[in-house]
N, C-alpha and C positions, 0 to 999 in steps of 0.2 A: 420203120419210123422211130419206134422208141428200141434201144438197145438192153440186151441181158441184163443191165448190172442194175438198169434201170427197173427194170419191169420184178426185177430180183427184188428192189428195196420196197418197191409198191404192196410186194406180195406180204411183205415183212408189216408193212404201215396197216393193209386191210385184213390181216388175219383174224381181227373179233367181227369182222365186217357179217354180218348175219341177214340185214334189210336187203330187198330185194331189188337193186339201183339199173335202171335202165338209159344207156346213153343214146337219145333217139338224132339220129343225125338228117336233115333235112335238106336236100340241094339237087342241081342238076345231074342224073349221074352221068352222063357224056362229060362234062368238067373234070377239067385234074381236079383244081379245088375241092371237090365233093371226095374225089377217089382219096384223097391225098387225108381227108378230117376220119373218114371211112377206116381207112388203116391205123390212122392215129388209137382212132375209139375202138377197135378192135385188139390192137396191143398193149391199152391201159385197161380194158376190161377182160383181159386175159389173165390179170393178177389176181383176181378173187371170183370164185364160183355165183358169188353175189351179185358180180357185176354180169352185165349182156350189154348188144348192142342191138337196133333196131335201125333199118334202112327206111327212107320216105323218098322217092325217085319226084319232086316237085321244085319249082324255084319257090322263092323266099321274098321278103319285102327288103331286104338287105340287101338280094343279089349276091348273096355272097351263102354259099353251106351256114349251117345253123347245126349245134350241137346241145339239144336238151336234157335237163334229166328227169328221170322221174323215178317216182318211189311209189315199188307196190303199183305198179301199172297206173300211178296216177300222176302229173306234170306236176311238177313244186314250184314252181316260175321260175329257174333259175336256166340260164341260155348262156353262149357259148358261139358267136360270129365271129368266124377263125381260130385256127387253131393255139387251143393255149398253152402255148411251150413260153419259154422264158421264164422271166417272172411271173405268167399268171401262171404256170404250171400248177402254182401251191394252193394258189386259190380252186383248182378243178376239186385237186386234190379232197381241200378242207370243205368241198362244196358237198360233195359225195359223203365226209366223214357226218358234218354238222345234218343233212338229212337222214343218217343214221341216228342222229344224236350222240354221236360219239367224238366230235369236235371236241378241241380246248381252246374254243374261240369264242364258241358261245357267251350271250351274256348272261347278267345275272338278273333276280326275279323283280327286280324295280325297271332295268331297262327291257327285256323282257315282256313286259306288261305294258311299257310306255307303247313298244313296236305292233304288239298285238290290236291294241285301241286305237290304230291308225285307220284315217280314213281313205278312202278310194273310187273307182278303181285307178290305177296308173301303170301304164307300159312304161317302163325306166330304162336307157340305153346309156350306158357307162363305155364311153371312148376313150382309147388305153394304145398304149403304145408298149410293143411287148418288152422294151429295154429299161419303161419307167420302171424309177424305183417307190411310186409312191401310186402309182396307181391299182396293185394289189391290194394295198390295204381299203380304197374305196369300192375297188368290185365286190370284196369279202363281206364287206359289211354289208353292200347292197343285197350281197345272196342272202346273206339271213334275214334280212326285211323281207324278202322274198319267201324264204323257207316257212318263217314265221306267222307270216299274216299274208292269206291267199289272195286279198284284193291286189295284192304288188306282184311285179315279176321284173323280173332284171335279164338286162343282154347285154355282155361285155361283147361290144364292137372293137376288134382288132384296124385301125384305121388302114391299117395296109392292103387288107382285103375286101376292104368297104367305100374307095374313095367316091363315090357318086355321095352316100350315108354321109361323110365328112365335109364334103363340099356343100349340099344341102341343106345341112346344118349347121354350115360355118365355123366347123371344130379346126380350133390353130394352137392348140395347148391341150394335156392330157394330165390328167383324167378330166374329163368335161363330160357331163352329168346331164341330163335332157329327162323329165318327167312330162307325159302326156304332151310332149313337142315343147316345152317350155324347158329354157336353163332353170337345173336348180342347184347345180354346186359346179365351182373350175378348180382346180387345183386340190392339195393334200389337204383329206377331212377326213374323220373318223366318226365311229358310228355314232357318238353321241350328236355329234354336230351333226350328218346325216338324219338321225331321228329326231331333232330340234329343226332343221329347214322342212323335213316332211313332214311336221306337225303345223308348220306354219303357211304351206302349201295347200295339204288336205285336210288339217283340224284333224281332233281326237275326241272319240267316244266318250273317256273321263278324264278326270283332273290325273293327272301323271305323277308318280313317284309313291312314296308309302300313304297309304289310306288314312291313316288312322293321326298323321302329322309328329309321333313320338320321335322324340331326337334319340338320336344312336349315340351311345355314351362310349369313353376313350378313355384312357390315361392321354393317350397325345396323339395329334391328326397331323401327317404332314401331307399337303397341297402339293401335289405336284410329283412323278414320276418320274422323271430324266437323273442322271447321274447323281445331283446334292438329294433330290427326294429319295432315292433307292438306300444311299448310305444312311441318312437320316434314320430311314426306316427301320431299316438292317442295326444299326448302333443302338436306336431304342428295342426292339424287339429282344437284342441280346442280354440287355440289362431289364428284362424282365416285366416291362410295360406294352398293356394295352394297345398295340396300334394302329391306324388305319392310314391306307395312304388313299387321299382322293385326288383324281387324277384323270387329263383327259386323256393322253394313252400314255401306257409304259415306255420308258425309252425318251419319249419328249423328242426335242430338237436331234436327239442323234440319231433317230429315222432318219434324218434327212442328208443325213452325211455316208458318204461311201469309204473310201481308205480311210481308215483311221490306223497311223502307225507312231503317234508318242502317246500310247497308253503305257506308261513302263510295263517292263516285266510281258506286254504282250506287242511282239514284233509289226502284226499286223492285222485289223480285226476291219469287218464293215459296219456302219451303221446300224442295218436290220439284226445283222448277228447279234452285236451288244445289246441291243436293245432285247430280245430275244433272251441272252444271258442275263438281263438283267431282271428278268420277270423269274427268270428260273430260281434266281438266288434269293428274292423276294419271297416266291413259294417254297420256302426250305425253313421257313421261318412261322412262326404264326402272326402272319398279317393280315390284313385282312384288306383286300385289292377291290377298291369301288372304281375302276376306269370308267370310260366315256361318258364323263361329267364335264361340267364346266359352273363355275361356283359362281354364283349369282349377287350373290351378299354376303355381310359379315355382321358379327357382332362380338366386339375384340376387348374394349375395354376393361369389361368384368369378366369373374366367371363366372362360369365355364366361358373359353373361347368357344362362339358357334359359328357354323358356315352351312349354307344352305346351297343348295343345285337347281340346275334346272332341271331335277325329275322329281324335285317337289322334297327332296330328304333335307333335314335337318341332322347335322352332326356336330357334337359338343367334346370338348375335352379341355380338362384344365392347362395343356398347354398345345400350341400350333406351334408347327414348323413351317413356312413358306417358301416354295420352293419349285414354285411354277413359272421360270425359265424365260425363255424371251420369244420373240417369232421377228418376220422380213418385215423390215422399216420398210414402207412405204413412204412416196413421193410426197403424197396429197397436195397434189396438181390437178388442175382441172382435166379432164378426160383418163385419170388413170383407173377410175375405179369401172370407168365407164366402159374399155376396152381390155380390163383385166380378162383374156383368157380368150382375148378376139384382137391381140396384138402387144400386147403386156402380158410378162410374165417372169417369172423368179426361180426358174432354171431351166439351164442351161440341155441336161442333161436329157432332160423329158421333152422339153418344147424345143429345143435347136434345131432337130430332125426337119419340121417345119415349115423353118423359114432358109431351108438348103436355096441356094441359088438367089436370094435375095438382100437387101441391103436393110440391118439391122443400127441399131441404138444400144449401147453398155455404159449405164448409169452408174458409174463407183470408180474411183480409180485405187482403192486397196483389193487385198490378194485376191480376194472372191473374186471382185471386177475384171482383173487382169486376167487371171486364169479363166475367166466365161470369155473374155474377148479374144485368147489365144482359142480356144477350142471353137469358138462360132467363124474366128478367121478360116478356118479350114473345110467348110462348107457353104459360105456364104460369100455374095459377092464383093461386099465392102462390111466393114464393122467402122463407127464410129463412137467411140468412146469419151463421156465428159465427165468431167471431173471437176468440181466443184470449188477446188482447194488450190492453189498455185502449184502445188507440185504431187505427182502421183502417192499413193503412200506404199503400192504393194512392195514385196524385197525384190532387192536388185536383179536378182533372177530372175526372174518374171519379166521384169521391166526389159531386161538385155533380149528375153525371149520376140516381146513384143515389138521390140523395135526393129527385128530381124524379118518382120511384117508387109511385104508391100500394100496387103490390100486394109490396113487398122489407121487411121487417123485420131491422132489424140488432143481432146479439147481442156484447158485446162482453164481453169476462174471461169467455166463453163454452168450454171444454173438453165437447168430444163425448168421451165414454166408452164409447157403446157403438150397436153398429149392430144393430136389433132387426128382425126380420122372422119370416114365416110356413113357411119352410121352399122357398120358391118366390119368394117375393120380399120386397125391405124394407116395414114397414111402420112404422116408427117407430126415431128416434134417441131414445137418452139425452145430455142436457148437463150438466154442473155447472157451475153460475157461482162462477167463483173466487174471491168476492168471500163470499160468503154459506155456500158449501158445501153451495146447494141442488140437488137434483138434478132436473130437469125433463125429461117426454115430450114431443116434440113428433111427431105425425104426418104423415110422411112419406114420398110412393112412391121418392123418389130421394133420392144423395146426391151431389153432386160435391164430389172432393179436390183443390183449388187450395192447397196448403200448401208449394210450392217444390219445391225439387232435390236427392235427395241421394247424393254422388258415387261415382261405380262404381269404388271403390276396393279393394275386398275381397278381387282375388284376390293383391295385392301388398302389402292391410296386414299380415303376418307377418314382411315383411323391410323394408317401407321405413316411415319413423314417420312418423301420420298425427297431424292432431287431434283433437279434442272433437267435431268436428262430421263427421272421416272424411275430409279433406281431405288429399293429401299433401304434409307439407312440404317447400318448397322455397327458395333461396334465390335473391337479384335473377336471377341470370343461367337459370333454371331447373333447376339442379341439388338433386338428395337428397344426402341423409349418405351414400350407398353410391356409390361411385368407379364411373363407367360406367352410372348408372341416373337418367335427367331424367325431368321430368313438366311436361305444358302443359297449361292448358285448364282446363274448370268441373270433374277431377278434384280439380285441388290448389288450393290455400290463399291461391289470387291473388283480390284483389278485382276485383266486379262480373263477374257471369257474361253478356259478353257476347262473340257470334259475331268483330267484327273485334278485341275484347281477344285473342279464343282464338285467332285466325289469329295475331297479332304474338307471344303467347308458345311457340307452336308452331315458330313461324321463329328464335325466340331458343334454345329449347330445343338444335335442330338445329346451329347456330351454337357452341355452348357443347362441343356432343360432335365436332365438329369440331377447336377448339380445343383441347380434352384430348388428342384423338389424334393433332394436328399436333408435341403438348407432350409426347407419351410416358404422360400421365397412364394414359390407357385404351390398350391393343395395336392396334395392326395387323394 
């Protein structure tokens, strides 16, 4: 099941491995299924004397083999419906390190404390598709909600092994999140946002975040992790200030992207990788890394800049850098928020699988758009794509690809109005063509929204001016109107939203708040 070279680097990963990790695998054993998780968990627990394996010859509530673990002969909630090879590989992996305690994934002692003061109990079933790329990062988190505070338990259901589990629960999009049979999250979230919905679900024990209310003091805080926040960082930290970056994960928006090959200087990188290097370069420095936050408020005018969280912290520094990026514009049409993750949804890549053999919606006609509706043409039985604008916008390539299409219909001066379904899942969009002010059904099981980006501005448009489109503005050197408060990246109002544009205004930004405070502008 698992090969030498693999089972080779495992050995390499668990050698401080000391805790005593038991993989309890639960299934029919007349099933391949069962034989098949059986060998799995006998060839990953071959790598360390720490690991074992434990057989249960019973069926399951999944129907499907169940792979547990437990520590020290005790369950830690964390489970395992289907085998996790792919991408959740990492997550077994990190599942087994962080109940060690030996994780680098683990939080810190604010979030931490938020997870532990949860209420309960809750069976949690995390539905995953092993090729997503964005559904590790919600099982991982789940498991330490788990690891951490024994009223929770998490089972990463593998849909392919579970379709009665998927059909039952009407999972059309992955990662899709079910606490005690209620949805409580669809798509990419991270742990902060997971321990913010589960607060809000099951309530907490105390008030969240630091006790005692003291603000955490800086030379300079920059907001946000993605490309402009890492250089930011990195550029102050080198010129000898104070910094913190808060942040709701490291990496930002470029999790979300796969090929990445105009980074100069590096021919071809993924997504998770950089983002990953980007935490590394981060830790090389003295920074000081508050991820899975999300900032609540500000107080920007005077100083100290402060910005507070939702785990109750307060942090101050005589100057901010802002630089917390963008996320998928939504439609905000009637029925889209309604059917998000039951017939809606914002890639291709994770939810296409899906809707194989069925007749789909591609809402955008630039590159994103294009390239989701060449890729969904090739499993699906008709793709219909509208486009808002008179004319497509993606590059010509694409466009020649597309039209090379029998099964793609392309709708142009096209407005989707409204997203129409049965209470369980979509079954038809409304469009107006803007031309005519007809209104047209067209039936369909899915809808994907490739409509662009729009920037995470929100918790700082009351004091810094943004524009028309939420952008904040800025001038050449990265500076706002507010003395002591910059902004890099596909936040503000700089053209072409790209990753090495976002590194060089990020590094400029840094630069600039350096130079105020060399000049007296901003304190010391």
């Amino acid at each position: 099941m698992l090969d030498k070279d693999i089972i080779d680097q495992l050995k390499g990963i668990f050698s401080t491995l000391e805790t005593s990790v038991t993989l309890v695998v639960t299934g029919v054993s007349s099933r391949k299924e069962t034989s098949d998780m059986l060998e799995f968990a006998r060839d990953f627990a071959s790598a360390s004397p720490a690991l074992s394996v434990k057989a249960e010859d019973a069926p399951t509530e999944e129907d499907a083999p169940v792979m547990q673990l437990w520590k020290d002969g005790t369950p830690t909630g964390v489970s395992f419906c289907g085998i996790p090879n792919g991408h959740e590989f990492t997550s077994l992996i990190l599942a087994v390190l962080n109940a060690a305690g030996l994780g680098k994934n683990l939080p810190d002692e604010s979030l931490r404390r938020r997870i532990e003061n949860l209420q309960g109990p809750a069976d949690i079933f995390t539905f995953v598709s092993l090729t997503c790329t964005n559904c590790p990062d919600v099982v991982q988190a789940l498991n330490i909600v788990a690891l951490l505070n024994p009223r929770f338990k998490n089972t990463m259901v593998d849909g392919g092994v579970a379709p009665e589990m998927v059909k039952s629960y009407n999972v059309q999009s992955v990662p899709t999140v079910y606490a005690n049979g209620q949805l409580l999250s669809v798509g990419r979230a991270d742990l902060g946002e997971l321990v913010g919905k589960l607060e809000e679900a099951f309530g907490s024990s105390a008030t969240p975040g630091l006790d005692d209310g003291t603000p955490l003091g800086f030379d300079a805080i920059v907001a946000g992790g993605g490309p402009a926040g890492a250089a930011a960082a990195i550029y102050l930290a080198r010129k000898g200030l104070r910094t913190a970056v808060v942040a709701g994960r490291i990496g930002g928006q470029v999790k979300d992207t796969m090929d990445i090959e105009n980074l100069i200087s590096v021919p071809l990188t993924t997504g998770p990788q950089l983002a990953a290097d980007i935490r590394k370069h981060l830790q090389t420095y003295d920074i000081q890394i508050f991820d899975n936050r999300r900032i609540t408020s500000t107080e920007l005018k005077d100083f100290p800049k402060r910005i507070k969280t939702d785990g109750g912290e307060t942090f101050e520094a005589p100057a901010l850098i802002i630089a917390t990026g963008a996320s998928w514009r939504r439609l905000n049409v009637p029925g889209e928020e309604e059917y998000i993750g039951r017939g809606v949804a914002f890639c291709t890549h994770c939810d296409g699988p899906f809707y194989a053999g069925k007749r789909v919606a591609v809402v955008g006609g630039g590159n994103s758009g294009i390239e989701a509706a060449i890729d969904l043409a090739g499993i699906c039985t008709h793709v219909d794509v509208f486009e808002f604008l008179d004319e497509l916008k993606a590059d010509e390539v694409l466009q020649k690809k597309l039209a090379s299409l029998d099964n793609v219909d392309v709708h142009l001066s096209s407005a989707l109005t409204e997203v129409v379904g049965n209470g369980k899942s979509v079954t038809s969009v409304k469009v107006k063509d803007r031309k005519t002010d007809e209104v047209k059904d067209y039936e369909v099981e899915g809808v994907f929204v490739q409509i662009g980006l729009t920037p995470n501005s929100s918790p700082f448009s009351e004091e810094v001016p943004v524009n028309k489109r939420g952008e904040i503005e800025t001038d050449a050197n990265c500076r706002t109107s507010l003395a002591g408060v910059y902004a890099a990246g596909d936040v503000t109002d700089v053209p072409y939203k790209q990753i090495v544009i976002a590194m060089g205004e990020g590094a400029k930004a840094a630069l600039s708040a350096v130079d105020d405070r060399m000049r007296g502008i901003t304190p010391s």
